[in-house]
C-alpha positions as CSV (number, residue, x, y, z in Angstrom):
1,X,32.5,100.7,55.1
2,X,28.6,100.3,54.4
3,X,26.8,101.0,50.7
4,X,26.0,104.0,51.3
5,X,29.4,105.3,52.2
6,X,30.8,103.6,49.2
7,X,27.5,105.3,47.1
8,X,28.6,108.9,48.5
9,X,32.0,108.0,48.0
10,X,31.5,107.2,44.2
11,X,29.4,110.2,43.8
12,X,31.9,112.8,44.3
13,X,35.1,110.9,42.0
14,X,35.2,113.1,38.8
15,X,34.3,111.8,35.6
16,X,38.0,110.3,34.8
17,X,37.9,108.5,37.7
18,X,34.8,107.8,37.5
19,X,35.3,105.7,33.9
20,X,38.0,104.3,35.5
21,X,36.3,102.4,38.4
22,X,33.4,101.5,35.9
23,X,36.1,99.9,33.7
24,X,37.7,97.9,36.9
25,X,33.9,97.0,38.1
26,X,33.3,95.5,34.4
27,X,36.0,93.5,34.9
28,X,35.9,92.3,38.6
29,X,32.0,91.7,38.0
30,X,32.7,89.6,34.9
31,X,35.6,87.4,37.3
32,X,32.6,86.5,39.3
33,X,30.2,86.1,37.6
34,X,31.4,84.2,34.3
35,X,32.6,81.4,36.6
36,X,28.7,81.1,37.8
37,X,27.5,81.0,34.7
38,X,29.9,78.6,33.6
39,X,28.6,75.9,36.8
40,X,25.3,76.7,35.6
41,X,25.6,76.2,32.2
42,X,27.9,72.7,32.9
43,X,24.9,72.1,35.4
44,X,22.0,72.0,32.7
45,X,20.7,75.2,34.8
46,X,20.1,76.9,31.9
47,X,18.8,74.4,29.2
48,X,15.5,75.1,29.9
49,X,15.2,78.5,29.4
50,X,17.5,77.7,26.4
51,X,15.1,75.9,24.7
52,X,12.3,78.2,25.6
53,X,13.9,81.3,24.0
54,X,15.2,79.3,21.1
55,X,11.7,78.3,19.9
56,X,10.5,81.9,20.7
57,X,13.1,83.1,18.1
58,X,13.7,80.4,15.4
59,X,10.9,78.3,14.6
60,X,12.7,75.6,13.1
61,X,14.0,75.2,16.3
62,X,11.7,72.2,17.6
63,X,13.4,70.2,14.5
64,X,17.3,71.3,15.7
65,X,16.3,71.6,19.3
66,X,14.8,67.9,19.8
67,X,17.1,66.3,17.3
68,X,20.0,67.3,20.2
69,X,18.1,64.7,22.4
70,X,19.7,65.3,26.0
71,X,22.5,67.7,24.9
72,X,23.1,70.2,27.6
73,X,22.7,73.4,26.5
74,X,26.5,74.4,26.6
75,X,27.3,71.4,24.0
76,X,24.7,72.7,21.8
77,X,26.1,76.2,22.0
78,X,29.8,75.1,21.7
79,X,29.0,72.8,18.7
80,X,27.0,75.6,17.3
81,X,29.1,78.9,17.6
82,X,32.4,80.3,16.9
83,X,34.7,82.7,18.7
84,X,35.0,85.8,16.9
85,X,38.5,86.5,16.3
86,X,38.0,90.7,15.9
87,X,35.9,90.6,19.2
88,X,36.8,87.6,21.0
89,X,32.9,86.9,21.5
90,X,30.8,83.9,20.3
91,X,28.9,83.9,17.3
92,X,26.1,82.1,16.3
């Protein structure tokens, strides 16, 4: 089956069908993905741009930031957040 036969596929599902393939897609997408971001994050992938967008935001940030010396940017982020227990997501 190509895209475009999935595309026109999609196109005609009614809305309630509709929400429920967007709801499954969420999911699958995030069972693929997260994993990637996960071996880039364990990778130091990310750190960079980590560091770039954390000065951007905070500038205190070159204090905190260079006081973590060669921290990976997912040691930093687990030593620095919490997991929500109403949401289930991380918070700073």
């Amino acid at each position: 089956m190509s895209i475009e036969e999935i595309e026109a596929a999609i196109s005609e599902l009614p809305a309630s069908k509709l929400f429920a393939l967007s709801s499954w897609f969420e999911k699958y997408h995030a069972t693929v993905w997260d994993p990637q971001i996960k071996r880039d994050l364990e990778a130091g992938h990310l750190d960079s741009f980590w560091l770039k967008l954390m000065r951007s935001t905070n500038p205190d940030c070159h204090v905190h930031c260079e006081a973590q010396g060669t921290a990976t940017f997912l040691e930093i982020l687990s030593s620095t957040s919490r997991q929500s227990a109403e949401t289930g997501r991380l918070e700073f």
